[in-house]
PyMOL Python script that loads the backbone (N, CA, C, O; Angstrom):
from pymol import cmd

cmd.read_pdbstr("""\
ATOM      1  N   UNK A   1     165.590 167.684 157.087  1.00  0.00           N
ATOM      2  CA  UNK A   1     165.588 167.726 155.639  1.00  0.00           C
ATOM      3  C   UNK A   1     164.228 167.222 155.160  1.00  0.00           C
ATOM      4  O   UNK A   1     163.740 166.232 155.705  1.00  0.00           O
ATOM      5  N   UNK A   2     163.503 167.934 154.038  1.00  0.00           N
ATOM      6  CA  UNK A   2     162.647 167.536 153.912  1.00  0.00           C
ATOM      7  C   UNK A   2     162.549 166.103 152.954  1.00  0.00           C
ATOM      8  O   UNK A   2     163.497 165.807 152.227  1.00  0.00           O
ATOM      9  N   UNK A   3     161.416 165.316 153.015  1.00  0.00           N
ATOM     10  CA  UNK A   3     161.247 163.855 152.915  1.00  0.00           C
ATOM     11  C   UNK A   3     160.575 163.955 151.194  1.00  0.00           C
ATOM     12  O   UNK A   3     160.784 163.074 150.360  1.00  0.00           O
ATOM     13  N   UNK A   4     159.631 165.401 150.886  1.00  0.00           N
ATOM     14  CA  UNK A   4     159.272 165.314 149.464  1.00  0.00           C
ATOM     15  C   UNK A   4     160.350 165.336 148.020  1.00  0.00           C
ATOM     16  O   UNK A   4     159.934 165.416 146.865  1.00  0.00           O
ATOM     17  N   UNK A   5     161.374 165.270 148.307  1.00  0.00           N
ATOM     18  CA  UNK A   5     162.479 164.964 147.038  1.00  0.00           C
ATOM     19  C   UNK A   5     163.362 166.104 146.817  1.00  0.00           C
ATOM     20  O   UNK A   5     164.453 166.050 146.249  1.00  0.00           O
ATOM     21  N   UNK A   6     162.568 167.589 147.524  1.00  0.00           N
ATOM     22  CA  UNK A   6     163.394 168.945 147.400  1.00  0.00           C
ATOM     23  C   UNK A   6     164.826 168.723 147.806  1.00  0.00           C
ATOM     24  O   UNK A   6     165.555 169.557 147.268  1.00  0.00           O
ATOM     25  N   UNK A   7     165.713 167.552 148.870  1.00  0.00           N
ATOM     26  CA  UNK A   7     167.055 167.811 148.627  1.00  0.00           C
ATOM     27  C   UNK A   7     167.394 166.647 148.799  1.00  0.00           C
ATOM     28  O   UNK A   7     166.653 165.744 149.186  1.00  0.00           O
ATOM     29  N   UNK A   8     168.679 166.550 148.497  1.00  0.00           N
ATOM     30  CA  UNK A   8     169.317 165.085 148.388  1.00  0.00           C
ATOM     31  C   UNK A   8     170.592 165.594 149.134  1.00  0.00           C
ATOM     32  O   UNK A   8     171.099 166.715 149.120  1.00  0.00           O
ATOM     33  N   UNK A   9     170.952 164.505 149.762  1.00  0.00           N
ATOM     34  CA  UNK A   9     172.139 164.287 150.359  1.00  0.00           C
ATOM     35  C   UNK A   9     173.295 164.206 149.615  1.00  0.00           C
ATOM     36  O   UNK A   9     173.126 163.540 148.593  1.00  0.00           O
ATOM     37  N   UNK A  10     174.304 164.600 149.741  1.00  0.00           N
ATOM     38  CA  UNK A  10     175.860 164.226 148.400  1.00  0.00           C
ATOM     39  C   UNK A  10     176.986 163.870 149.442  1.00  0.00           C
ATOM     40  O   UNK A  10     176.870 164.397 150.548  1.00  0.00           O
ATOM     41  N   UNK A  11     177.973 163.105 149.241  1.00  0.00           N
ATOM     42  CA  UNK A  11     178.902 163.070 149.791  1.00  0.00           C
ATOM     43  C   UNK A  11     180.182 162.270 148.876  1.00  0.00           C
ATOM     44  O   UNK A  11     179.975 161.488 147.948  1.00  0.00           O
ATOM     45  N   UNK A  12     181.494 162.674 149.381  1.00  0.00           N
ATOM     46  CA  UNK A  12     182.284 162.479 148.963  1.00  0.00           C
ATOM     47  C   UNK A  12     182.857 161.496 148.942  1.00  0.00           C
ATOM     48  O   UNK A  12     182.926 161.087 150.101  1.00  0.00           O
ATOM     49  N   UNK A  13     183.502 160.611 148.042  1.00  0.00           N
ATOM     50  CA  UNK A  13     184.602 159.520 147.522  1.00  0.00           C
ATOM     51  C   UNK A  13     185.781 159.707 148.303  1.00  0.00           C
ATOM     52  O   UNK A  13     186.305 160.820 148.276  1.00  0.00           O
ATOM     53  N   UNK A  14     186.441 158.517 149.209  1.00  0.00           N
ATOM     54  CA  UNK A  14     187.465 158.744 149.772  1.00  0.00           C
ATOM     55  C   UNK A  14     188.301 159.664 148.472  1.00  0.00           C
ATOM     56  O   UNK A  14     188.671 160.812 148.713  1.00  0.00           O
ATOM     57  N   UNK A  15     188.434 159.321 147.729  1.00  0.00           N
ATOM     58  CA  UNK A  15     188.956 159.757 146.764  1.00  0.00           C
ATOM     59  C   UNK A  15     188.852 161.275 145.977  1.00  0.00           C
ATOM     60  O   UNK A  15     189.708 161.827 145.286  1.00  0.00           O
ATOM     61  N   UNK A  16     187.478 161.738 146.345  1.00  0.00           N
ATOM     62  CA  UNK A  16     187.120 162.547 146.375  1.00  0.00           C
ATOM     63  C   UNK A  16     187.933 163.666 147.213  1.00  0.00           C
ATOM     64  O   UNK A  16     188.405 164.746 146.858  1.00  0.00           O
ATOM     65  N   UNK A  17     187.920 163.131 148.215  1.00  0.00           N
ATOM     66  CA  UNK A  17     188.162 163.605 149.654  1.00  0.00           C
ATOM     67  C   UNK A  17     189.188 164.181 149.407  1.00  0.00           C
ATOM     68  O   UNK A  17     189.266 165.409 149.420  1.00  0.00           O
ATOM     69  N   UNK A  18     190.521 163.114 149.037  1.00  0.00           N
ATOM     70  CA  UNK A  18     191.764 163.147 148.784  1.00  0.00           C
ATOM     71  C   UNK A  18     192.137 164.684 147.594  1.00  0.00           C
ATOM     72  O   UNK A  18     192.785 165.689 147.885  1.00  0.00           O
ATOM     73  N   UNK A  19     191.731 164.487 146.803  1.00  0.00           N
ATOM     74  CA  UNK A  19     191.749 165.334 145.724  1.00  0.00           C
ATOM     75  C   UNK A  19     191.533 166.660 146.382  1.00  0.00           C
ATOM     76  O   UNK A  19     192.439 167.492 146.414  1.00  0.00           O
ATOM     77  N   UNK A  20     189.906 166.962 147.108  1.00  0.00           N
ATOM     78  CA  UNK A  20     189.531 167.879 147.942  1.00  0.00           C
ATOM     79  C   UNK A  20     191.028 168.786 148.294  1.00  0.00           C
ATOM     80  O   UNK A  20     191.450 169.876 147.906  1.00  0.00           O
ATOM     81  N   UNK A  21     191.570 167.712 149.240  1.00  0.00           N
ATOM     82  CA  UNK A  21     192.882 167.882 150.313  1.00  0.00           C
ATOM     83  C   UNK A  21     193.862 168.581 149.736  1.00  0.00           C
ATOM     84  O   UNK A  21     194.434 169.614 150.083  1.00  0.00           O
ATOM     85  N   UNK A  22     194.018 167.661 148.514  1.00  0.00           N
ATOM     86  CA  UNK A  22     195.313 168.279 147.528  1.00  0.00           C
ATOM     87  C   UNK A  22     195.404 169.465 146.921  1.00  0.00           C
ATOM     88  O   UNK A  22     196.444 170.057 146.631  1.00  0.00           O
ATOM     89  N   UNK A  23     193.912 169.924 146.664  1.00  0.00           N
ATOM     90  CA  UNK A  23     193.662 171.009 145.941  1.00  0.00           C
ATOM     91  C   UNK A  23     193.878 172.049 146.917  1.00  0.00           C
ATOM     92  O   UNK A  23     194.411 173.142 146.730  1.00  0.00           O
ATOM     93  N   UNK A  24     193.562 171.734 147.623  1.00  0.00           N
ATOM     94  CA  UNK A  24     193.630 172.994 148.873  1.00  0.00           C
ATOM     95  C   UNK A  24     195.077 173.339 149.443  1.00  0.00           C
ATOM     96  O   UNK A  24     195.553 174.465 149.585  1.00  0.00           O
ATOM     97  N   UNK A  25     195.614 172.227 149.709  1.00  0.00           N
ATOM     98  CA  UNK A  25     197.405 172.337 150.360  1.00  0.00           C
ATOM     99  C   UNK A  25     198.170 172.898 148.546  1.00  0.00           C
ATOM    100  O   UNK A  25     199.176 173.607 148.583  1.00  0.00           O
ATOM    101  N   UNK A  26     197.575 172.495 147.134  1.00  0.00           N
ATOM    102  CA  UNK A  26     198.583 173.339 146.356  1.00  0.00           C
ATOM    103  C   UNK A  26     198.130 174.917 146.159  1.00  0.00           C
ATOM    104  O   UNK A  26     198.892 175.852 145.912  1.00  0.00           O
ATOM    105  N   UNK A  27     196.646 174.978 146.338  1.00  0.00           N
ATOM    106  CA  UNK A  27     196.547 176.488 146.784  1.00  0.00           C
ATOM    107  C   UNK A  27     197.608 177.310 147.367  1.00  0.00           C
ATOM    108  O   UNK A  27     198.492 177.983 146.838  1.00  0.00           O
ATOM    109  N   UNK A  28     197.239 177.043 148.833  1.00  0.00           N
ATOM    110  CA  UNK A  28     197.931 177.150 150.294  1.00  0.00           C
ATOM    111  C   UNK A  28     199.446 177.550 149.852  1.00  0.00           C
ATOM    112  O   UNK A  28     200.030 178.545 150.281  1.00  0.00           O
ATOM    113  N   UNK A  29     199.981 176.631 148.937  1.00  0.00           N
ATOM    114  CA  UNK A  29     201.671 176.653 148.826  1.00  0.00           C
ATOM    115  C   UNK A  29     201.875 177.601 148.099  1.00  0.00           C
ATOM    116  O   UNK A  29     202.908 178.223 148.349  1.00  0.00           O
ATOM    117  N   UNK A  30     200.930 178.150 146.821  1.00  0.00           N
ATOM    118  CA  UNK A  30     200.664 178.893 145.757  1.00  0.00           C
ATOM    119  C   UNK A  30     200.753 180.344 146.775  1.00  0.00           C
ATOM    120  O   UNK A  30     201.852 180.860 146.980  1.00  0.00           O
ATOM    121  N   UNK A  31     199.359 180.979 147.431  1.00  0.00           N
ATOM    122  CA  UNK A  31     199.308 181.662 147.859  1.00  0.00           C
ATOM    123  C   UNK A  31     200.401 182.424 148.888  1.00  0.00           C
ATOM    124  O   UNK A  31     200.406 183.605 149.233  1.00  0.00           O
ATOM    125  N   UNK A  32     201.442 181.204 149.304  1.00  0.00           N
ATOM    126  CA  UNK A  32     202.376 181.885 149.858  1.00  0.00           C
ATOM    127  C   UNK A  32     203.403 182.035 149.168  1.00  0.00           C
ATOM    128  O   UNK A  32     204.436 182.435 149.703  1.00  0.00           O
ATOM    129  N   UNK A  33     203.369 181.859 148.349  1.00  0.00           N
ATOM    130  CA  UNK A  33     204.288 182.024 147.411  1.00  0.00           C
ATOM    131  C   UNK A  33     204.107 183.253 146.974  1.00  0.00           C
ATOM    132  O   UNK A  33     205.032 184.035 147.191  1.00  0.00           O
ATOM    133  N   UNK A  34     202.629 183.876 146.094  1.00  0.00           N
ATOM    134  CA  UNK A  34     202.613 185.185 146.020  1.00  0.00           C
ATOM    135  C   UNK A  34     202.967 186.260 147.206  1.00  0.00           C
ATOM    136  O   UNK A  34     203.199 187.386 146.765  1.00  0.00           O
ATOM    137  N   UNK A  35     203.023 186.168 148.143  1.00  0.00           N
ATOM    138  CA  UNK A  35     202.960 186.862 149.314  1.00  0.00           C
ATOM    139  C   UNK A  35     204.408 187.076 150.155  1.00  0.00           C
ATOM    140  O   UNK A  35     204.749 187.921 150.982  1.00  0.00           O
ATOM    141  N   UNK A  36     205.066 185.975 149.589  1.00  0.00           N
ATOM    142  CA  UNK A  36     206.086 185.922 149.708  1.00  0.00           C
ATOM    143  C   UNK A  36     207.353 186.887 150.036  1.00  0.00           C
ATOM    144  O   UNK A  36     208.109 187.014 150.999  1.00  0.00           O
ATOM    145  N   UNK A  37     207.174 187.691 148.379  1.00  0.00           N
ATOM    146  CA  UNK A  37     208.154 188.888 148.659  1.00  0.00           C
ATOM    147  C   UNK A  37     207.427 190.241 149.892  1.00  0.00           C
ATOM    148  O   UNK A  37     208.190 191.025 150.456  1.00  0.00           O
ATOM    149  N   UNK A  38     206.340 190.268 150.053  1.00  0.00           N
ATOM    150  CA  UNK A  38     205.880 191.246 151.091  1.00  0.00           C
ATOM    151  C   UNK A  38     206.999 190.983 152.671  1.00  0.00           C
ATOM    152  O   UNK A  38     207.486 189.922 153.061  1.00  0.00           O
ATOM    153  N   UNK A  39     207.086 191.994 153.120  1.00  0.00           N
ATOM    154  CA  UNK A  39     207.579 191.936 154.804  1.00  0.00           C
ATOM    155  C   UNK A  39     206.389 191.274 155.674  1.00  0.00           C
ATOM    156  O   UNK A  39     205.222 191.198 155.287  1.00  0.00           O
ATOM    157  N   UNK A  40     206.707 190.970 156.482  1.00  0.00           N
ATOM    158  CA  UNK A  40     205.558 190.358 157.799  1.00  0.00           C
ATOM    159  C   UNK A  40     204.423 191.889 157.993  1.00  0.00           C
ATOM    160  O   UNK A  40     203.200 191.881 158.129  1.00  0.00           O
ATOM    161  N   UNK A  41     205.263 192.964 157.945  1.00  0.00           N
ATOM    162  CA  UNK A  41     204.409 194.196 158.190  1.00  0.00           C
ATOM    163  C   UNK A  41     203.757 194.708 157.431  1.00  0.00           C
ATOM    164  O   UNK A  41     202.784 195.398 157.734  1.00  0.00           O
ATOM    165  N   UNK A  42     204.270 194.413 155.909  1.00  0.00           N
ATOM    166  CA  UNK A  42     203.696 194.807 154.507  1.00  0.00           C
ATOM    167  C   UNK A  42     201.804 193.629 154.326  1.00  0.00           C
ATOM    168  O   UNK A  42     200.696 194.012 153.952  1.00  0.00           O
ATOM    169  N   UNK A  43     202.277 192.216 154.799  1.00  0.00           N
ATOM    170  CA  UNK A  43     201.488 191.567 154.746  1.00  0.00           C
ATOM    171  C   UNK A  43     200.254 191.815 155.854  1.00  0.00           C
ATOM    172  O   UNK A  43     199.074 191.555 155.621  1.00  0.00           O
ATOM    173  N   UNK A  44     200.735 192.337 157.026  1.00  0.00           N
ATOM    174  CA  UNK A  44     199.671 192.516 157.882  1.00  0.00           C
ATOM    175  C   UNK A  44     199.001 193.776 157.283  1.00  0.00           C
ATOM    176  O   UNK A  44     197.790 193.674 157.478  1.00  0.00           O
ATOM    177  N   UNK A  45     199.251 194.732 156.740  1.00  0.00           N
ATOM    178  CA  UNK A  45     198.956 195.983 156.207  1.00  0.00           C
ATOM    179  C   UNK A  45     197.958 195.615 155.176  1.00  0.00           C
ATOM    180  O   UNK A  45     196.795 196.017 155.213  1.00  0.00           O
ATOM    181  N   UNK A  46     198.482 194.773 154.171  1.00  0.00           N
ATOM    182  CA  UNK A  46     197.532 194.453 153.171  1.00  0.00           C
ATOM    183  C   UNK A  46     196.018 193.793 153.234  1.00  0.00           C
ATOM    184  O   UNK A  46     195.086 193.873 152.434  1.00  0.00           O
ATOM    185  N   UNK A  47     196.167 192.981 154.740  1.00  0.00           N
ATOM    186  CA  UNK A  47     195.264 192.220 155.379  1.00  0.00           C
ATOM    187  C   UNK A  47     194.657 193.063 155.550  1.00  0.00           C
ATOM    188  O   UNK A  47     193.755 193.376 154.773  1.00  0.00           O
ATOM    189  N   UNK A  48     195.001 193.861 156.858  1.00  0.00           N
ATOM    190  CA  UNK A  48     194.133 195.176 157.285  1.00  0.00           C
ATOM    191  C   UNK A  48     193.379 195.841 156.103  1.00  0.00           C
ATOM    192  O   UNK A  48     192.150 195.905 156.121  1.00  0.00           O
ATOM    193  N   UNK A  49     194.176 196.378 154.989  1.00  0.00           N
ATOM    194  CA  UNK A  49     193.262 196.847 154.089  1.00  0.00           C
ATOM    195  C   UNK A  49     191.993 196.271 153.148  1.00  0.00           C
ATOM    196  O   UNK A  49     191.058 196.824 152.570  1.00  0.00           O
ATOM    197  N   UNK A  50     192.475 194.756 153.300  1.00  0.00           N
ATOM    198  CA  UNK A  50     191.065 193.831 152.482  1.00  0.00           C
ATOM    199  C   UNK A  50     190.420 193.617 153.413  1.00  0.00           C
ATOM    200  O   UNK A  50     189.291 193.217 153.131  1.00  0.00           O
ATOM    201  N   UNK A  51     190.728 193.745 154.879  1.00  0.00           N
ATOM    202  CA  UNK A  51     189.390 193.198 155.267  1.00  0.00           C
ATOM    203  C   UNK A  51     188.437 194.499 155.742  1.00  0.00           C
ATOM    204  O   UNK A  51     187.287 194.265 156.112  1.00  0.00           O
ATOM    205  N   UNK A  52     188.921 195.808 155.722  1.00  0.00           N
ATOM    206  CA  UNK A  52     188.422 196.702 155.144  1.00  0.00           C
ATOM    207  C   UNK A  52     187.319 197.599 154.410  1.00  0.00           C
ATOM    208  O   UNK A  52     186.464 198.430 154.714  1.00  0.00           O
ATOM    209  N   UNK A  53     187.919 196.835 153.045  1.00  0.00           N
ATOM    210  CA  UNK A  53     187.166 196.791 152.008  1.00  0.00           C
ATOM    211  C   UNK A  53     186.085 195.682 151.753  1.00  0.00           C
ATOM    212  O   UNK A  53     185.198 195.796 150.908  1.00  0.00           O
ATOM    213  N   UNK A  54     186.225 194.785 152.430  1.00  0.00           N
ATOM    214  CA  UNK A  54     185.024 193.335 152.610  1.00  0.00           C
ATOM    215  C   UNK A  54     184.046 194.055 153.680  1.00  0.00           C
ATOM    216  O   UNK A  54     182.879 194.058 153.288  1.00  0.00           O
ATOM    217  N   UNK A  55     184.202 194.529 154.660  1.00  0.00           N
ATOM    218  CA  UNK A  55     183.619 195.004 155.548  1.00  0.00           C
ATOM    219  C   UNK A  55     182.272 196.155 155.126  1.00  0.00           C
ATOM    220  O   UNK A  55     181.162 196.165 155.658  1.00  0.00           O
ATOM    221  N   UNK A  56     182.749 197.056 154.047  1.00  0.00           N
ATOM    222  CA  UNK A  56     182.504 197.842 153.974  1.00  0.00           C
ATOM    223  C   UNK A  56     181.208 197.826 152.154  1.00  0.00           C
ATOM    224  O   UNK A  56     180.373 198.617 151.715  1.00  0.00           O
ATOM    225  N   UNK A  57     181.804 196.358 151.638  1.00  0.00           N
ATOM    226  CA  UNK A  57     181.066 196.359 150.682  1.00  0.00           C
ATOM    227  C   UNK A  57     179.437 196.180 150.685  1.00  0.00           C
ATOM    228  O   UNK A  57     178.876 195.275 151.303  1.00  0.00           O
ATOM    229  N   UNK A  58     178.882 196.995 150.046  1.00  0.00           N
ATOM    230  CA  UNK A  58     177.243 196.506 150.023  1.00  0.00           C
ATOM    231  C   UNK A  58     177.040 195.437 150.643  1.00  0.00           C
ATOM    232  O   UNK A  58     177.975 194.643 150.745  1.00  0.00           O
ATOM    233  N   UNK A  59     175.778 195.138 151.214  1.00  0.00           N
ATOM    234  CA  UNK A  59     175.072 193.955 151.753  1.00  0.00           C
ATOM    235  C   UNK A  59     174.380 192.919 150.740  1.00  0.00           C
ATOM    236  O   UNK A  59     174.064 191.740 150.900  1.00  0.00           O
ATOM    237  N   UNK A  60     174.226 194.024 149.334  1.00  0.00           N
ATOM    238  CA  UNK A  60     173.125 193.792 148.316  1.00  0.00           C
ATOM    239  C   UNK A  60     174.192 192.931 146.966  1.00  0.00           C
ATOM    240  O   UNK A  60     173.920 192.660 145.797  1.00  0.00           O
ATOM    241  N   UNK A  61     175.579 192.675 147.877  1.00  0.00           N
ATOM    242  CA  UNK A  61     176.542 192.253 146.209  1.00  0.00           C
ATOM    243  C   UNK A  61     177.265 191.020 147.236  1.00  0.00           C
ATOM    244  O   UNK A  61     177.970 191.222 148.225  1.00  0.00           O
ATOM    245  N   UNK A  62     176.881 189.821 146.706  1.00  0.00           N
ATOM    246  CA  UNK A  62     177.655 188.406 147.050  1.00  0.00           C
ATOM    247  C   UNK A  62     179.005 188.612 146.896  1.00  0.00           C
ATOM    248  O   UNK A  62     179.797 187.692 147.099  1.00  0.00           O
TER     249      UNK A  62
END
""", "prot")
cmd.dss("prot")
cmd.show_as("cartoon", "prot")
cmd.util.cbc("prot")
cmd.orient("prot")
């Protein structure tokens, strides 16, 4: 890392951390929840098709 001021280090608050955690596991519970009513086969299908379409998008679009 360079030493002239261009970056600074950041880090997180146990607390921080925590929040981090939480946000992510009520995602997680969220997301299966939408997905939910799909079959195991419906869901692998849908997978297959987004990753697909990620695959396939421009190089030139984030």
């Amino acid at each position: 890392m360079p030493e002239d001021g261009r970056a600074v280090v950041v880090a997180l608050t146990a607390a921080g951390e925590a929040a981090v955690r939480e946000a992510f596991a009520d995602q997680a519970r969220r997301e299966g929840q939408w997905f939910e009513p799909l079959a195991e086969t419906e869901r692998e299908q849908l997978t297959g098709l987004l990753t697909r379409i990620l695959r396939a998008r421009p190089v030139d679009v984030p």
